[in-house]
N, C-alpha and C positions, 0 to 999 in steps of 0.2 A: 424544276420539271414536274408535273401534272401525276401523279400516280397511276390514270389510264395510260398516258403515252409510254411509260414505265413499263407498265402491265404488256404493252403492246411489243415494244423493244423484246422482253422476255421471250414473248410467242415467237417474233422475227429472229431471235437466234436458236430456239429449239428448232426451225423450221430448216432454218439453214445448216445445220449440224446435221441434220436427216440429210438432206439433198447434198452437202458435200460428201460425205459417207458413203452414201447409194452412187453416187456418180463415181468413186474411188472404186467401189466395189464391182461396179457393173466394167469398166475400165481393167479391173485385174480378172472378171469372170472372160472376158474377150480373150483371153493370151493363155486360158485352158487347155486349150487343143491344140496350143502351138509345137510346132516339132523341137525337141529338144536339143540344146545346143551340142558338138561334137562332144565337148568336154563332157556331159552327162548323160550319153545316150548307154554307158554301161549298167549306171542307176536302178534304172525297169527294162524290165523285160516284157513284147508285147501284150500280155494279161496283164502284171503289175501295174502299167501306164492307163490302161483302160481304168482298171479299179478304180487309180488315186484320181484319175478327172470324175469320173461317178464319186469319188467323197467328197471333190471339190464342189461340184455343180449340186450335190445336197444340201452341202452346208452353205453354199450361197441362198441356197430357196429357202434355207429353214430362215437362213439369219435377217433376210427381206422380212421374213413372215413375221419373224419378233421384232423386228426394226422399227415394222409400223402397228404392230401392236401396241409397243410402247408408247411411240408419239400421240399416238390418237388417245390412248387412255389419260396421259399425262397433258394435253389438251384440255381433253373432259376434264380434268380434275381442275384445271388452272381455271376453267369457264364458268364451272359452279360454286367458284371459292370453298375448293378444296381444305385448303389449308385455313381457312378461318372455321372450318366447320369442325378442325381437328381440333383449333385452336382453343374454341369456346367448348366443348366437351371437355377436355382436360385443365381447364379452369374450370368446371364444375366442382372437381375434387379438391383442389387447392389452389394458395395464392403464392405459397412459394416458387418463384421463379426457375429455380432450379426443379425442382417436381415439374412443374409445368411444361416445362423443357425435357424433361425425361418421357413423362408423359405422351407429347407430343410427337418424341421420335420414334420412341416406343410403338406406338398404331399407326405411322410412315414406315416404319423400317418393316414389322409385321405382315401389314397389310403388300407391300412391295415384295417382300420375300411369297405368300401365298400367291399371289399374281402371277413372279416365276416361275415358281417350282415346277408347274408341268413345261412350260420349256426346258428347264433344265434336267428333266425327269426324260423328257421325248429325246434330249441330245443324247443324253449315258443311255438308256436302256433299249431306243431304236436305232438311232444312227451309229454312233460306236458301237453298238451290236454289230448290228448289221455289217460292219466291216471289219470285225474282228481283235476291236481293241477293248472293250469293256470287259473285264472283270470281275469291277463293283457288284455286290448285293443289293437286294432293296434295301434292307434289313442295315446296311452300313452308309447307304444313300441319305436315311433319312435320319440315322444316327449322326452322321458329321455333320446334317444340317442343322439338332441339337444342341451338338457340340458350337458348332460355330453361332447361334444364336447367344449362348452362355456368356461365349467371350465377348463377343458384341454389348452385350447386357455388362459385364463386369470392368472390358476396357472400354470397352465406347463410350457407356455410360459413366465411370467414372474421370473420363479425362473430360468430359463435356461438362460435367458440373462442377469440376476443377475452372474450365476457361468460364464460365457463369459466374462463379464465385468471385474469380480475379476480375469480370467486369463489372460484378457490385460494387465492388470495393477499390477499386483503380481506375473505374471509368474508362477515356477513351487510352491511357497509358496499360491495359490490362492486355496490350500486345505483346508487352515485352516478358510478362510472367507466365502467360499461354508457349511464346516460344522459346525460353527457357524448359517448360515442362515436355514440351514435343520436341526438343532437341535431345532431353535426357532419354525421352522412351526410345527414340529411333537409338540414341546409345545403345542402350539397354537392350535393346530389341537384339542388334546387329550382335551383341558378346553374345546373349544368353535363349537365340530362338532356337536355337536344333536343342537345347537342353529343354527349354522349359514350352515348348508351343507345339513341334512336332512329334514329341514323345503321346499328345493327346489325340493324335490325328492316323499315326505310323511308328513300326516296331523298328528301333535303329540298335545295331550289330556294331562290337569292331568287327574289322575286316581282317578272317580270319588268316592263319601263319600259313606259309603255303608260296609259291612260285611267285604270284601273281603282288602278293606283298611285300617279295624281296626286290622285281621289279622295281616297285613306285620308291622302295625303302633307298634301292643304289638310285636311280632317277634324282630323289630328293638330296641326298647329297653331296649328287654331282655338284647341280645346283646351288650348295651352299644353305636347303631349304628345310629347317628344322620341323618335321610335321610328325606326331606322334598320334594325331584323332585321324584318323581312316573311319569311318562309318560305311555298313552297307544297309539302305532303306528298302521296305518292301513297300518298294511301288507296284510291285505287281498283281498286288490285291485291290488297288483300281484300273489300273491300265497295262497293257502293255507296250506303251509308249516310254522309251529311256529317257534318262536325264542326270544331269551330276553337278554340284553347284559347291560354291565358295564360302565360307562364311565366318564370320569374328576378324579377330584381329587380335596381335600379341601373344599371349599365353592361351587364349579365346579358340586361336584358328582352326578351321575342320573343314574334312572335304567331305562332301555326304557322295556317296554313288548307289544311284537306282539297281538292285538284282537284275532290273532286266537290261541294264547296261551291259553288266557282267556276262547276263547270257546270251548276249548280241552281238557284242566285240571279243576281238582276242586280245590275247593279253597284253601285244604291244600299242595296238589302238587303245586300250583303256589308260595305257600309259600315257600316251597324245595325247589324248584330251584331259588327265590329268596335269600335264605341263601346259596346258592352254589355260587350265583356273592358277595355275600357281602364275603363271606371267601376268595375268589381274593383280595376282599379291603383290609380284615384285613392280608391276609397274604401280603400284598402288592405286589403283580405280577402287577401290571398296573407300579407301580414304577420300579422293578428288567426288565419289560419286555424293559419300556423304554430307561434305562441306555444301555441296550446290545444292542439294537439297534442303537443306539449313538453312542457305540465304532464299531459296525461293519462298519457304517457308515463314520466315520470315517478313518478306514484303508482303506476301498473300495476307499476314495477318495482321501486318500496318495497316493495308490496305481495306482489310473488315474493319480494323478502328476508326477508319475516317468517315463510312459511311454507313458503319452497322447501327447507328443511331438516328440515324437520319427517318423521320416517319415515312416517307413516303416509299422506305421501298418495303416495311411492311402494310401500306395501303396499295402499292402494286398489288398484293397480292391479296386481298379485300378483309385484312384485318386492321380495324382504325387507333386502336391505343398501339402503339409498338413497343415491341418485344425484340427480346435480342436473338430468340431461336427462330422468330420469323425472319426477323430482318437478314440472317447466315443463312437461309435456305432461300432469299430474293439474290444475294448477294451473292452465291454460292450458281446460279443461273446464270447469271450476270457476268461471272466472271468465266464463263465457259469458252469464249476464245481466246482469252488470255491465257487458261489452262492451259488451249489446245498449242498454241505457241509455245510453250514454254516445253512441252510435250513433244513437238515437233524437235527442240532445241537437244533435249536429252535423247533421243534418238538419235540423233545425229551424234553425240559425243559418244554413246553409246556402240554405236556400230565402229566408230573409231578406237575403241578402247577393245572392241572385238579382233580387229585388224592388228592390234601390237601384240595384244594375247597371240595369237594364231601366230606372229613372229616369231613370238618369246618361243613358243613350241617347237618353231622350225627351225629354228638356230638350237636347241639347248635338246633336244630330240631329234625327231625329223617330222618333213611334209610328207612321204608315204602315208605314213600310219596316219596320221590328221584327216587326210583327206578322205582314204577309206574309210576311216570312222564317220566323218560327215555325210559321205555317201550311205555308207548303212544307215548311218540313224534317217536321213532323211527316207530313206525308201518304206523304212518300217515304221513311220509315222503316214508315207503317203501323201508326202510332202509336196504344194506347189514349187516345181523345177523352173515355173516364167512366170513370175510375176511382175505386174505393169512397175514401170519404174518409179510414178508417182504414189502407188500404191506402198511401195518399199521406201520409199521419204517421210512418206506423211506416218507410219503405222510399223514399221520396222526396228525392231531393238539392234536385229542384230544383220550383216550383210545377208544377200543370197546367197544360195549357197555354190552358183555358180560364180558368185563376185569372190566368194572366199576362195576358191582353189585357182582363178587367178589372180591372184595377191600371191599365194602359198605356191607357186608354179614359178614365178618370179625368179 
């Protein structure tokens, strides 16, 4: 294959990822104003309803507005050989491959993030203003964008010159020591992120003695469910949006729960949906979700080995010696609907592993409490109550929230 026609494929699927997108999107903006089903008509109340379609029909106009902001920029960049212009700048400084590579992502990833920032500056500071869920500072805006540059810079960076390294020296076999090293992080990650990642981000509590901990303490073992980390996180210093999530495994496991969870539900709703993350545990999806990830992982980066050496698809992209950090970002393009498949795939097992959780809770608890709890939290996020059904296939982790209380109704 010809490196223009290469080049050209490239354009033909960023074009088409726009236009499936926008058509998904314009498809779930249509079913805005729809009346809502009997089951959810307790939800909003007619102000609350009004609101949450004016947040809906904003954040569709901003998200157009950046949607093709990006394509066109990311266009331009592809049409003036972007990427060769990065290329041969950071070969001015050196020949090591790994620098160069560093280098190179280094004024992509910078340069991308400065492009951003005022989109994501106008979402927290206007639009979640404006509708009452921002909390953020500037002052801690552009401090966690610091922060998350750093780690960027210390993991990004060093697991990328780790797979550079392994492909000096192992050629096109430098798959198998790449996914070895990214099987251990995502290990690693899953024991030790509420200890070591979000302590730099958010201030995490046990969850102190008191009613609401003898609950979850008799709840857990009823269940049979040894859990001693309770954590309470202050999300309320960016949003007041709830949330509460699962994480480790073994001696590892913890439940983190957002204050403004706490301050949103009563005591028996926080218990539901605490038995809705422990039925993840017991059904094991933290384990089934990691193993799939491993093997995707895995073939994604057989599949960089077979043709991340290949020149032409660093001359797709109008750099003619090739390079292994070009060749991963032609490759990386290239491979965007197979992503988006695979993407589609975990969605769907996804939403299914929601459905046994939401079981686990209704059997081992009850659906009352679940359900109110899902009703509040959706109200006080402002949550679409109809979204299009292809919009919830293609882009959905988790059911709607009307498919979830008929399941839980059942």
């Amino acid at each position: 294959m010809q490196a223009q026609t290469l080049f050209y494929i490239i354009i033909g699927i960023l074009i088409f990822d726009f236009l499936l997108d926008s058509i998904l999107n314009a498809l779930n903006a249509k079913h805005f104003n729809d009346e809502l089903p009997e089951k959810l008509k307790d939800v909003y109340d007619i102000e609350e309803y009004k609101k949450s379609q004016a947040y809906k029909a904003t954040n569709y106009s901003f998200g157009k507005l950046s949607s093709i902001f990006s394509l066109v920029l990311t266009l331009i960049f592809l049409f003036i050989d972007g990427f060769k212009l990065i290329n041969d700048y950071a070969q001015q400084f050196t020949n090591d491959p790994i620098l160069v590579a560093l280098i190179f992502f280094g004024i992509i990833m910078l340069g991308s993030d400065i492009l951003t920032t005022p989109f994501a500056y106008y979402q927290t500071f206007v639009i979640e203003e404006k509708f009452g869920f921002n909390k953020s500072t500037k002052k801690l805006f552009f401090t966690d964008k610091l922060k998350g540059w750093l780690m960027s810079i210390i993991l990004g960076g060093g697991i990328l010159s780790l797979i550079i390294w392994f492909y000096e020296f192992a050629g096109k076999d430098f798959w198998v020591y790449a996914w070895g090293l990214v099987t251990f992080f995502s290990v690693f990650m899953n024991l030790f992120y509420t200890k070591l990642i979000v302590p730099l981000f958010n201030k995490q509590t046990p969850l102190e003695e008191g009613s609401l901990r003898d609950k979850i303490a008799q709840y857990a073992n009823t269940v049979g469910f040894e859990l001693k980390n309770i954590y309470v996180i202050d999300g309320s210093k960016r949003s007041t949006k709830a949330n509460a999530y699962f994480s480790g495994f073994g001696n590892q496991k913890q439940i983190t729960l957002y204050d403004t969870l706490i301050n949103d539900l009563e005591e028996d709703e926080i218990v539901a949906v605490l038995a809705h993350e422990v039925g993840h545990y017991k059904k094991k999806h933290i384990i089934y979700n990691l193993i799939l990830s491993t093997i995707i992982t895995g073939f994604t980066l057989w599949l960089l080995s077979v043709f991340v050496s290949s020149p032409v698809l660093s001359q797709a992209l109008g750099v003619n010696t090739p390079t292994f950090h070009v060749g991963l970002i032609a490759f990386g393009l290239l491979y965007s609907p197979l992503s988006e498949l695979t993407g589609i795939v975990m969605n769907l097992l996804s939403r299914k592993f929601e459905y046994q959780a939401d079981n686990y809770a209704k059997e081992t608890f009850n659906s009352k409490d679940l359900i109110s709890s899902l009703k509040k939290l959706s109200k006080n996020s402002l949550s679409n109550l109809t979204p299009h059904p292809w919009y919830v296939w293609f882009h959905y982790s988790h059911p709607s929230l009307l498919q979830r209380i008929t399941n839980l109704n059942r």
